[in-house]
C-alpha positions as CSV (number, residue, x, y, z in Angstrom):
1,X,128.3,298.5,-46.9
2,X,127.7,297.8,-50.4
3,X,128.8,294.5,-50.3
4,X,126.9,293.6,-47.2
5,X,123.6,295.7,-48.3
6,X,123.5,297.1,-51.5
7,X,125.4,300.0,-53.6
8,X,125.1,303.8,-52.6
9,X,124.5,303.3,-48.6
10,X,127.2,305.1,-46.6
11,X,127.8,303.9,-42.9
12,X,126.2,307.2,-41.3
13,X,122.9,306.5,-42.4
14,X,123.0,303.2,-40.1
15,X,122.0,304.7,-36.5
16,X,120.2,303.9,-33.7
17,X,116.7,304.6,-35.1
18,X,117.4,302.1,-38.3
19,X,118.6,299.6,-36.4
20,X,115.0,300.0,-34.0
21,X,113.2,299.8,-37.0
22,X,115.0,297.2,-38.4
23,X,114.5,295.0,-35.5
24,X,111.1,295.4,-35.1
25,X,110.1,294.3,-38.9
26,X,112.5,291.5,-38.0
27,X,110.1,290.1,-35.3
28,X,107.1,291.3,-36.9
29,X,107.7,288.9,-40.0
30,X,109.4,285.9,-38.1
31,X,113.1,285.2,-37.8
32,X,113.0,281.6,-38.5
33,X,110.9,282.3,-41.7
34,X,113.8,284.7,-42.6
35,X,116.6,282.9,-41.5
36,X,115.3,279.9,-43.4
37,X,114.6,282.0,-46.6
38,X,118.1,283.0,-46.2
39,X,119.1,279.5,-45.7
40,X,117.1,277.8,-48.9
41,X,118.7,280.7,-51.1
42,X,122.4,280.2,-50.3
43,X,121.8,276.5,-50.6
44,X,120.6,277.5,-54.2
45,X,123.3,279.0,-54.7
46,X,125.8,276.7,-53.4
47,X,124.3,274.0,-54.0
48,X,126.7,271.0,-54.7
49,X,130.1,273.2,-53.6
50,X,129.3,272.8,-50.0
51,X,127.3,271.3,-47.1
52,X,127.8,271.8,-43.5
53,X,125.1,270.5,-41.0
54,X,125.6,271.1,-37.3
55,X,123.6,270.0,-34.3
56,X,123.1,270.5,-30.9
57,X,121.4,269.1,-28.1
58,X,119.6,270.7,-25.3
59,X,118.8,269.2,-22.2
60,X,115.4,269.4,-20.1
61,X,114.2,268.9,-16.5
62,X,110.5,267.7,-16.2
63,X,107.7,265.6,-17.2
64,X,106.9,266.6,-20.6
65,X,103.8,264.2,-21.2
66,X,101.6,264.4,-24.5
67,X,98.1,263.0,-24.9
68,X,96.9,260.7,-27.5
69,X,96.8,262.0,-30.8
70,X,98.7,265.3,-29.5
71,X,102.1,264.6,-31.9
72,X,101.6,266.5,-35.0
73,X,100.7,270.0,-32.7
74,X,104.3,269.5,-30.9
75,X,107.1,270.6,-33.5
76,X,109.9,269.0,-31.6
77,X,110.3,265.4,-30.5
78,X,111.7,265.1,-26.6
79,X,113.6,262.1,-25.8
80,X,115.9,260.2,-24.4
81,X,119.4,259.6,-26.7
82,X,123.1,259.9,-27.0
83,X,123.8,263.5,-24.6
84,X,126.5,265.8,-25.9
85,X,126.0,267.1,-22.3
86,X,126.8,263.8,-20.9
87,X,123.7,263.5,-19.2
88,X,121.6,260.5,-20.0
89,X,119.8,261.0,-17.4
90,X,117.8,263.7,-18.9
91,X,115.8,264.3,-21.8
92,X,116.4,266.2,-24.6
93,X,115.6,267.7,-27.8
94,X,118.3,268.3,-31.0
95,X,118.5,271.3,-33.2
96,X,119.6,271.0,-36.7
């Protein structure tokens, strides 16, 4: 625990009402904020001894239509591209 957390927990004082708790400030305050504070401070500090970046595509079904002027409200681009799915029939969108 003390490497995970910090010094002086003990594994009995995680139970199911922590973990409740925990969960719920998680969603509260946003998991991707989090995740990318998390993110941005390992990059500092590992900055220039590693770099991994991994994608995936997802597939869709559907007419996903936009009107003019709609592009900076929609914070992912769908299209048409290279499928890891093998499916270039359908759209898709990538995470990165």
């Amino acid at each position: 625990m003390e490497l995970l957390i910090r010094e002086g927990l003990k594994p009995e004082e995680f139970n199911d009402g922590v973990l409740g708790r925990t969960l719920d400030k998680l969603h509260r305050a946003g998991p991707e904020g989090i995740f990318m504070q998390i993110a941005a401070n390992a990059y500092g500090e590992y900055s220039g001894r590693f770099l991994h970046g991994d994608t995936t595509s997802m597939s869709l079904q559907g007419a996903y239509e936009r009107e003019e002027g709609d592009l900076d409200a929609v914070p992912i681009q769908i299209t048409h591209g290279y499928s890891k799915d093998h499916r270039p029939d359908l759209k898709q969108f990538i995470v990165s």
